[in-house]
C-alpha positions in Angstrom: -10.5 21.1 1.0 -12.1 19.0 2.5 -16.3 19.5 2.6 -18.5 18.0 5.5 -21.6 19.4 5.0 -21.6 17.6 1.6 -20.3 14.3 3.0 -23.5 14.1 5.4 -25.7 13.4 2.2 -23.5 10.9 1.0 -23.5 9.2 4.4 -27.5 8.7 4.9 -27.1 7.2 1.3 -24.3 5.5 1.5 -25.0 3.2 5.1 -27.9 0.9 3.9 -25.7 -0.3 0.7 -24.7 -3.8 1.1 -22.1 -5.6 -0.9 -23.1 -9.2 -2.8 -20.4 -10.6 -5.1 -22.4 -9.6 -8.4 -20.3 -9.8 -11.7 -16.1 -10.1 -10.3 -14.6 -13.1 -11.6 -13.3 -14.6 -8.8 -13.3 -18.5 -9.7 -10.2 -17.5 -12.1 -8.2 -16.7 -9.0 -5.8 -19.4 -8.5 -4.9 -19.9 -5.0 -2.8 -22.8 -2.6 -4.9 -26.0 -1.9 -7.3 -24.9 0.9 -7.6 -21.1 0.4 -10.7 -19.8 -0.4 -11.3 -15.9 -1.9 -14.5 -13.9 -1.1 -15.6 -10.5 -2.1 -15.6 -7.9 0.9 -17.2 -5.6 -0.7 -17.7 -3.6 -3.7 -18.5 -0.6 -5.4 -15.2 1.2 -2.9 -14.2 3.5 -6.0 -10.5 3.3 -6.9 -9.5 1.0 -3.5 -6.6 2.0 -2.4 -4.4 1.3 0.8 -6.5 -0.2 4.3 -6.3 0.3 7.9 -8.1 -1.5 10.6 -9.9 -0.1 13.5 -9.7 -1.8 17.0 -13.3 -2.6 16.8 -13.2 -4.0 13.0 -14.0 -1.0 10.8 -11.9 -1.1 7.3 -10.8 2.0 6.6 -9.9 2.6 2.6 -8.3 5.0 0.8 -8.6 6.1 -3.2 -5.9 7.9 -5.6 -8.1 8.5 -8.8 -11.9 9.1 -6.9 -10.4 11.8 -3.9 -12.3 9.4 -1.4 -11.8 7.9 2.3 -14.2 4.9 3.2 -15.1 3.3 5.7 -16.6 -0.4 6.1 -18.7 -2.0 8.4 -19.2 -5.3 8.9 -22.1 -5.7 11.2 -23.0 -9.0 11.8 -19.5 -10.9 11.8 -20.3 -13.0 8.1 -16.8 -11.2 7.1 -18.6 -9.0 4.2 -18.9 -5.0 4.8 -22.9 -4.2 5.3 -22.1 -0.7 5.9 -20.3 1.8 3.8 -19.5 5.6 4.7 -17.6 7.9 2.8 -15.4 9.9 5.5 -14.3 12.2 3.0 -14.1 13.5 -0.6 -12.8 15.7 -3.0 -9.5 15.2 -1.4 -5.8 15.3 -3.2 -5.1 11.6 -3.7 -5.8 10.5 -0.5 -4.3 6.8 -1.1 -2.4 6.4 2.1 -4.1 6.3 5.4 -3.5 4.1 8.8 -5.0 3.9 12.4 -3.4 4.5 15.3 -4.3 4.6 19.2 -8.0 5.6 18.1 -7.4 7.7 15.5 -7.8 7.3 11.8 -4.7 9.4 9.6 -5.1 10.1 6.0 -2.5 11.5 3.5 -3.4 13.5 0.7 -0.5 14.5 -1.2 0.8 17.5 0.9 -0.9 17.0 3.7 -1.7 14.4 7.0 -5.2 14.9 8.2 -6.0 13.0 11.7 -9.7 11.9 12.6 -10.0 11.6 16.1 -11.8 8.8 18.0 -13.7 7.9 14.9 -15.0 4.6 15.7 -16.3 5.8 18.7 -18.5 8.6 16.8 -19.2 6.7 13.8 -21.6 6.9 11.7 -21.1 10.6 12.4 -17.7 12.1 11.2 -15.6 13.8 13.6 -13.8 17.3 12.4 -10.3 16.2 10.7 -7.6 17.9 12.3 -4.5 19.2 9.8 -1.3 17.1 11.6 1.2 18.6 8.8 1.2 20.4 6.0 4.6 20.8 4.9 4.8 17.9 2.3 5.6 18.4 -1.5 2.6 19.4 -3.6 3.7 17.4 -6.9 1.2 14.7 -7.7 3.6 12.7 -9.8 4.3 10.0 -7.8 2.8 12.0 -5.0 0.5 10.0 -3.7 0.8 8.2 -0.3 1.5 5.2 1.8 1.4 5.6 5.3 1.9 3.6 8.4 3.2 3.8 12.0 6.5 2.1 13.2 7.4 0.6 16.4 9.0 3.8 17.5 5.3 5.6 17.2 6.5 7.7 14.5 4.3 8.2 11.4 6.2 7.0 7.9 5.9 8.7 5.1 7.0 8.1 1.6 7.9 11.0 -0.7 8.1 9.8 -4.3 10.5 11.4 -7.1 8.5 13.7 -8.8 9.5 12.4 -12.4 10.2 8.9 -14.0 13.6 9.3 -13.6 15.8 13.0 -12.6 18.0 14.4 -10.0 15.6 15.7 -7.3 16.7 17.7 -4.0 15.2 16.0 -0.8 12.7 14.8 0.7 11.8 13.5 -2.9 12.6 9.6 -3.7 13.4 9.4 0.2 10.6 7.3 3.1 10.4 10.3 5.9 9.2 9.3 9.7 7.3 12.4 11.4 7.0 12.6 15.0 3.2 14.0 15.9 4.5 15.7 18.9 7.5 18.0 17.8 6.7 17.8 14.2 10.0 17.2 13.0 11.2 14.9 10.6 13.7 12.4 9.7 15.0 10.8 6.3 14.6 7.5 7.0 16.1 6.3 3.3 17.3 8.4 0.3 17.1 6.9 -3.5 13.7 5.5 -3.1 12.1 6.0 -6.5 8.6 5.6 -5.4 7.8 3.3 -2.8 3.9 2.5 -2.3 4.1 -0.2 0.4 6.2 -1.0 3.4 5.9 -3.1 6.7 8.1 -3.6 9.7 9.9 -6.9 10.3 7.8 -8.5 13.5 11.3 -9.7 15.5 13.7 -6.9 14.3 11.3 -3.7 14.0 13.3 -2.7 10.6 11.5 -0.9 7.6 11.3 -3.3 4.4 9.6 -2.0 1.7 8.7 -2.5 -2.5 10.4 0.4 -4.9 9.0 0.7 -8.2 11.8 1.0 -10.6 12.1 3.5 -13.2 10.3 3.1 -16.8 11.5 3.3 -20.2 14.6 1.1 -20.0 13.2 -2.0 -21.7 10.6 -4.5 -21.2 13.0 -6.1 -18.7 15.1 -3.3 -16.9 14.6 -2.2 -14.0 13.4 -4.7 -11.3 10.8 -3.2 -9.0 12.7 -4.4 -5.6 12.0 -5.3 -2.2 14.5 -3.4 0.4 15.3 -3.1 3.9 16.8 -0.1 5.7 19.1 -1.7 8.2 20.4 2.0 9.1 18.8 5.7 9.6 19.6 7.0 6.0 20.8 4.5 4.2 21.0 5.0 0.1 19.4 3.0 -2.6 21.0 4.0 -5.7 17.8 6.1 -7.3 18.3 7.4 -9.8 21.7 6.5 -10.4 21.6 2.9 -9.8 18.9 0.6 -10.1 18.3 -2.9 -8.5 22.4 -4.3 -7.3 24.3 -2.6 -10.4 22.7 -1.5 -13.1 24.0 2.1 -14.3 21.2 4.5 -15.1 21.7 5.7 -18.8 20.6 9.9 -18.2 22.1 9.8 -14.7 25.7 9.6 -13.5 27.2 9.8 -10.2 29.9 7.4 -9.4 30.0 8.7 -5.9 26.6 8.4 -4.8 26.1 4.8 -6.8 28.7 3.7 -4.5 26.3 4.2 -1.8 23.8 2.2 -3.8 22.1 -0.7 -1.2 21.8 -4.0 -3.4 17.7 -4.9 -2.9 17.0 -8.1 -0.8 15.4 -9.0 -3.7 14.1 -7.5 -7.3 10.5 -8.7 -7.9 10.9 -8.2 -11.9 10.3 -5.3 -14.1 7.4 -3.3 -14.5 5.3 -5.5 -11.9 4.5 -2.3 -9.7 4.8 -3.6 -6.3 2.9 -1.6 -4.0 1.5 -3.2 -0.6 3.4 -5.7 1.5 2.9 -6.9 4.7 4.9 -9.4 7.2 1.8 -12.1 7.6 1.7 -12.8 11.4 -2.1 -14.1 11.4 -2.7 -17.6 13.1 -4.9 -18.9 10.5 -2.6 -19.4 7.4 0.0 -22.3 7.7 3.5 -22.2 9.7 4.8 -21.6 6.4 3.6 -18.4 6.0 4.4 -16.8 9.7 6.8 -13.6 9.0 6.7 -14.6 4.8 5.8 -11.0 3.1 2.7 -10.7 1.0 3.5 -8.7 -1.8 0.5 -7.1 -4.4 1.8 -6.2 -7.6 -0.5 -3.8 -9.4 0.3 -4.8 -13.1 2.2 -3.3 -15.8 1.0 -0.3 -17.9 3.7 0.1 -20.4 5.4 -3.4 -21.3 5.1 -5.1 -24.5 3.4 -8.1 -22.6 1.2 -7.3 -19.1 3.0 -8.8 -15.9 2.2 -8.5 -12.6 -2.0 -8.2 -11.3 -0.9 -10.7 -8.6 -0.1 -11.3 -4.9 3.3 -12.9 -4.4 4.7 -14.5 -1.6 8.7 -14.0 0.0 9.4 -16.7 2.4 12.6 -15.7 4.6 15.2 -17.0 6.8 16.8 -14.0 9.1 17.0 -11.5 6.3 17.5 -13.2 3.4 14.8 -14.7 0.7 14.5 -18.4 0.4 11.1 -18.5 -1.6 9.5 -16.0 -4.1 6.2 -17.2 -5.3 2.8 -16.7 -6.7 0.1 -16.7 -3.9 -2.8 -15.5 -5.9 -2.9 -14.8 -9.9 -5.9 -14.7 -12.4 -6.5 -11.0 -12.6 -4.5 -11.1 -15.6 -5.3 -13.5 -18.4 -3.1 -13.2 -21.3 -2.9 -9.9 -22.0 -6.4 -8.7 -20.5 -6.7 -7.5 -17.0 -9.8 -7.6 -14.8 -8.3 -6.5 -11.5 -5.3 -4.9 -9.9 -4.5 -5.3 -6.4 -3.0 -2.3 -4.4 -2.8 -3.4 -0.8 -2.9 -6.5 1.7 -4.0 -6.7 5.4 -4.2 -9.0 7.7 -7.8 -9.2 9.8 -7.7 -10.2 13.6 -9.1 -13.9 12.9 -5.9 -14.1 10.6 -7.6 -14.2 7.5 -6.1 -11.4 4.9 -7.9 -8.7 2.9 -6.9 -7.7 -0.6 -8.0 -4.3 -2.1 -8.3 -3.7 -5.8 -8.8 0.2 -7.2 -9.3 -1.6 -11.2 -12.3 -3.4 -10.0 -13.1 -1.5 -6.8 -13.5 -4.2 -4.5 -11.6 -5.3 -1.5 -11.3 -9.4 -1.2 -10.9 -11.6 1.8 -8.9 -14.9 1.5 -9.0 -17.0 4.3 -7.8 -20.5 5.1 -9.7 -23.7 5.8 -7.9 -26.9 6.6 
């Protein structure tokens, strides 16, 4: 429920905070020759997915704190001045995105819209309640949202398990339209996907599917997919990554539907946010490459992940998978996880972090 009258006391405290890059490591981040990392800001409790606002606000989401955020930066000097907490107390409210002045947030069963908010901000408007006909499990319930070319909203709904047989719309990505309030399975066997983009030329949904635990250190890949067609199947939870057969789960006619990944991003590495880079301040190299944040491994013998990786393309198919940024993770210790990447307007890239709650810019000087 969500409770305004409380969040106006956290707002008068919460604008004069100001962010300066206090104790966060961030000389053991290994980038490319010429990239540079910065803190954002800080103190953004359990950082989850962003969205940008047409005039610059950063809007943040949180799984574990129940929060929505949103950050100011006031005089240009790419650091958030300004921080106010839009909402709290909500059901892991991870996924939001911004569209046509508006500001959508996902808890687990529900959208919530906020309308016009940069133009009323640093007063909150009323949410309105878009939908409310989403699963209520939290495993794997939490959200990441984000509008496609069509206008329709997409909406992962994640298998409420590790690994079972689950009737729809769990392990499926859903697209709602706002007006009818229908919707459509966009793709079925999708374990639990926490991060998808739209290809910039072709419009088609690629996303990252975090593959099943307790197979091995080494089995399953996460993967990297694209839906080429409405519906399309990707093998959860009979097959995982091109043909590996699930051990619990058998069904020879559905695993014949399975859609090989474009590419599997290693196991246990918890891909979450991706996004096409079309900045114009990185590089010709990166245009259209997907920057991947893998969130770490929780239950693997030795830690991989805690990185951002980079998928350089051609058409459709993967000609490059590479580190872009790694030191959050030094040997087997772990002081940062990234969740989510996004792309400001001077082409410079945020990174959000819900370990150290602190969203990072990396930007490029030549």
């Amino acid at each position: 429920m969500i409770k305004p009258i409380a969040l106006l006391s956290t707002l008068t405290l919460a604008l004069s905070a100001s962010y300066p890059a206090l104790a966060l490591p961030l000389d053991k981040i290994q980038l490319p020759a010429g990239f540079t990392i910065d803190v954002y800001a800080e103190h953004i409790n359990n950082a989850r997915q962003m969205a940008l606002g047409d005039n610059g606000t950063v809007f943040v989401g949180s799984r574990k704190a129940g929060n929505v955020y949103a950050l100011i930066d006031s005089n240009n000097d790419f650091k958030a001045d300004k921080k106010i907490i839009i909402a709290t107390d909500l059901f892991m409210p991870s996924g939001l995105a911004y569209h046509n002045g508006s500001l959508y947030v996902a808890e687990v069963d529900k959208i919530w819209r906020y309308p016009d908010i940069e133009k009323s901000l640093p007063a909150i408007p009323k949410p309105e309640l878009v939908y409310d006909k989403l699963a209520n499990k939290a495993h794997h319930g939490w959200k990441f949202i984000s509008f496609g070319p069509d206008g329709k909203l997409y909406i992962p709904v994640g298998a409420p398990c590790n690994v079972c047989k689950s009737e729809l719309p769990f392990a499926s990505i859903l697209k709602l339209d706002l007006e009818t309030k229908q919707t459509m399975i966009v793709a079925k066997g999708v374990r639990n996907s926490v991060g998808f983009d739209f290809h910039p030329q072709t419009g088609e949904l690629w996303f990252t599917d975090n593959g099943r635990d307790m197979m091995g250190d080494d089995l399953p890949d996460d993967e990297l997919n694209r839906v080429s067609q409405i519906g399309q199947h990707f093998g959860f939870p009979y097959i995982h990554n091109t043909n590996i057969a699930d051990p619990d789960f058998t069904d020879s006619k559905i695993a014949k539907l399975n859609t090989p990944p474009v590419l599997t991003l290693g196991a246990h590495v918890a891909a979450l946010g991706m996004e096409f880079y079309q900045g114009s301040q990185f590089p010709a190299a990166y245009n259209h490459s997907i920057l991947i944040a893998q969130h770490g491994s929780w239950n693997r013998t030795n830690k991989v992940g805690y990185r951002i990786m980079q998928v350089a393309l051609e058409g459709n198919k993967m000609i490059d998978y590479k580190p872009f940024a790694t030191g959050w993770l030094e040997g087997e210790t772990s002081w940062g996880r990234p969740v989510d990447v996004m792309t400001l307007t001077d082409g410079s890239i945020l990174v959000s972090d819900d370990f150290a709650n602190a969203i990072y810019r990396v930007s490029y000087t030549k």
